[in-house]
N, C-alpha and C positions, 0 to 999 in steps of 0.2 A: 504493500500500500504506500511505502512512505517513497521507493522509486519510483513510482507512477506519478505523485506527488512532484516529486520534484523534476520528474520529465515534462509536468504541463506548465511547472513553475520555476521554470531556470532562475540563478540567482548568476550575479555576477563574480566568478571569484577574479580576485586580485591577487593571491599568495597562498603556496601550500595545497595540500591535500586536504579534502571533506567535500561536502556537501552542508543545502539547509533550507528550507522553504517556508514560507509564510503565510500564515491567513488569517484571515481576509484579504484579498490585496488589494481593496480600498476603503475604505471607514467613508461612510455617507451622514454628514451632521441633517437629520430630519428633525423635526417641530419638535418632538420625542426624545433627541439624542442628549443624552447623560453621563457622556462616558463608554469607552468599549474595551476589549481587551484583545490583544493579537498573540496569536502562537508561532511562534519558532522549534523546530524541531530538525535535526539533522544531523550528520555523525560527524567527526572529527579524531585527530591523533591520539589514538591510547593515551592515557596520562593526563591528559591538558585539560585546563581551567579556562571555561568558558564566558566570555562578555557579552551580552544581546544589549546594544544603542538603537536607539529609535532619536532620530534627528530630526528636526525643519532647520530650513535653513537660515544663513547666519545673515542679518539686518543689525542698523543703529537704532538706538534705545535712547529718545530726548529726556533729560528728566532736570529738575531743579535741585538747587543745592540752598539747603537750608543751614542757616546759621542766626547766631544773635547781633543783633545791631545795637551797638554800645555796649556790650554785654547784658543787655537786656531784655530787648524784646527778639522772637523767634520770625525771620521772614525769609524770602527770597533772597540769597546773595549770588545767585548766577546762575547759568544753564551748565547741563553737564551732558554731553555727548560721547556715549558709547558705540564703539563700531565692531562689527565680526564679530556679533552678539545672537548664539542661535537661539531661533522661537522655543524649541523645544529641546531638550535633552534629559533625558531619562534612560537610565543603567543598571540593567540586571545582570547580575556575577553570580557564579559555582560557589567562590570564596571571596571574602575579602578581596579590594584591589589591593591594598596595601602588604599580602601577602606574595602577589605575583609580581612583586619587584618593580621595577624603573617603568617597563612596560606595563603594567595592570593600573600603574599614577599615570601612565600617561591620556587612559582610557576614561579618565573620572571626571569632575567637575576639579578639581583642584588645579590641571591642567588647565583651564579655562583663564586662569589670571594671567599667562601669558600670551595669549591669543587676544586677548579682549582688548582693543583702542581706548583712548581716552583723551577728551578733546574738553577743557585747553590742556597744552601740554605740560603743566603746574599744578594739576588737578592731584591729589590726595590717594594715588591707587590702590595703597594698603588698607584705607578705607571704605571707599567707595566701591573698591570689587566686591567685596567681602557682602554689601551692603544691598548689592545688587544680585547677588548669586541667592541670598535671604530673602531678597523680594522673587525673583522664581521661582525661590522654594515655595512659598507661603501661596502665590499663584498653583501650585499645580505641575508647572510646567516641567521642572528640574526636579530629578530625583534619584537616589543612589540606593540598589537595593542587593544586597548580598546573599545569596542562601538560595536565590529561588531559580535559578537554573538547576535541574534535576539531570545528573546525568545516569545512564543504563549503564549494562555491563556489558564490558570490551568483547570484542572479536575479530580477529586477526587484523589484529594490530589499531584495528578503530572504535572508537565509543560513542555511540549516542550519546542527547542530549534531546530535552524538553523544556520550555520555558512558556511562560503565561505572562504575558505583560497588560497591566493595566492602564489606560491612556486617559487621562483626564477628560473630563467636557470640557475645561477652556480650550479649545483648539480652534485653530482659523484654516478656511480652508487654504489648500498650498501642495507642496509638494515636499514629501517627505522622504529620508530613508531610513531603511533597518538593517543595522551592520550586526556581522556576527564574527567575533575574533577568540580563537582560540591560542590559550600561553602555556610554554610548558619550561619548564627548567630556565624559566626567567626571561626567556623570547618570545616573540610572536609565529606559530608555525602555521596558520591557516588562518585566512581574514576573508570576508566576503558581505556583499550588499544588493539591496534588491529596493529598487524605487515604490514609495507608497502615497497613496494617489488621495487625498484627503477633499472633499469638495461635499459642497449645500446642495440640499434636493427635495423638492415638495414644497411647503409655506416657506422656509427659509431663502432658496434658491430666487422664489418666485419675488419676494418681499427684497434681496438684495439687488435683481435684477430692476425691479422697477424702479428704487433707491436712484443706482447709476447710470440706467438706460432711457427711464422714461420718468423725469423727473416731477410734472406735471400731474401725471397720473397719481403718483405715489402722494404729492399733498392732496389732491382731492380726496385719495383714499383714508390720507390720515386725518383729515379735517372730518370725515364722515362717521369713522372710527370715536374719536373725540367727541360728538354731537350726539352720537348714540350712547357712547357711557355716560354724558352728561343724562342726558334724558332718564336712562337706565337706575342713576344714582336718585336724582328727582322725583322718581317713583317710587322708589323704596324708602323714604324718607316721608313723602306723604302717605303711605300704606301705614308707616307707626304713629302719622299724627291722629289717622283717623281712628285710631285705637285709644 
């Protein structure tokens, strides 16, 4: 089952021997959508400690920088502009990264401070990274989970593996990937990616389309929308008076 699998779901490898295939291969945010979960599952080098990333890609992050003025009151003292900041990142591991050496840090959010811009160039990085990596946390977006890659038992010379990953409902639609890296004895000996295809569909799709496409439309609808909950509210408020 699981070659067949991966016969109609080729992944892209880049390095090493395995396999690994993924589903859903695309997450559809409907009126409904709450959140999903996607499975990874596929073999890899006897031995090795497995990482499952699920990525969006990397965009600037405008944000304000607050401080006291006079040392007194809390306000705006400037803009602070992040670049090579990805929408998503979420990490599921075998083990600890911190257990598979130089390579398992490089696969983490810790690596992230060195990738991440920071505009102006005087800006606070030891603070403001930190600070910003806390607010994706607390978003949803960023997250580091150790333990929940399950792997099988070896046979000639390869091992399975199974992972469940869960994806937040903050998601915008885009274009995503789901990398799969497998470490063994401190290096990286199999790595591989397969594009994930995130996009709105139903009331969502229909309501962002007429937003951008048909702009006209979308106030009348909202102005009508408005008129009816007013009305809606109106009535239920004289429904108690007349009690």
């Amino acid at each position: 089952m699981l070659c067949t699998i991966l016969l109609l779901l080729p992944c892209t490898a880049l390095a090493g021997e395995g396999e690994f295939s993924v589903s859903p291969q695309a997450i559809q945010i409907h009126a409904l959508y709450n959140g999903s979960t996607i499975r990874a599952e596929g073999i890899v080098p006897e031995g090795s400690q497995v990482v499952l990333r699920f990525l969006g890609a990397p965009g600037d992050v405008d944000m304000k920088q607050k401080g006291k003025a006079l040392g007194l009151l809390w306000m705006n003292m400037g803009n602070v502009r992040f670049d090579k900041v990805p929408a998503v990142f979420l990490v599921a591991s075998s083990a600890p990264l911190a257990d598979m050496g130089s390579a398992g840090a490089a696969l983490g959010m810790a690596d992230l401070t060195g990738q991440v811009g920071i505009e102006p160039d005087d800006a606070d990085r030891d603070v403001l990274l930190p600070e910003l990596l806390k607010l994706k946390q607390d978003e949803g977006l960023y997250r580091e989970m150790s333990g929940t890659v399950t792997m099988g038992p070896a046979k000639d010379g390869m091992q399975p593996f199974t992972a469940d990953m869960p994806i937040p409902s903050r998601l915008s639609p885009g274009d995503y990937a789901v990398e799969v890296h497998a470490l063994k004895d401190g290096r990286e000996v199999f790595t591989a990616s397969r594009a994930m295809d995130v996009k709105m569909v139903g009331i969502p799709f229909m309501m962002a389309d007429m937003a951008f496409n048909h702009g006209v439309w979308y106030g009348v609808l909202a102005s009508v929308i408005a008129i009816l909950a007013g009305l809606g509210i109106g009535l239920v408020f004289q429904s108690k008076e007349a009690h």
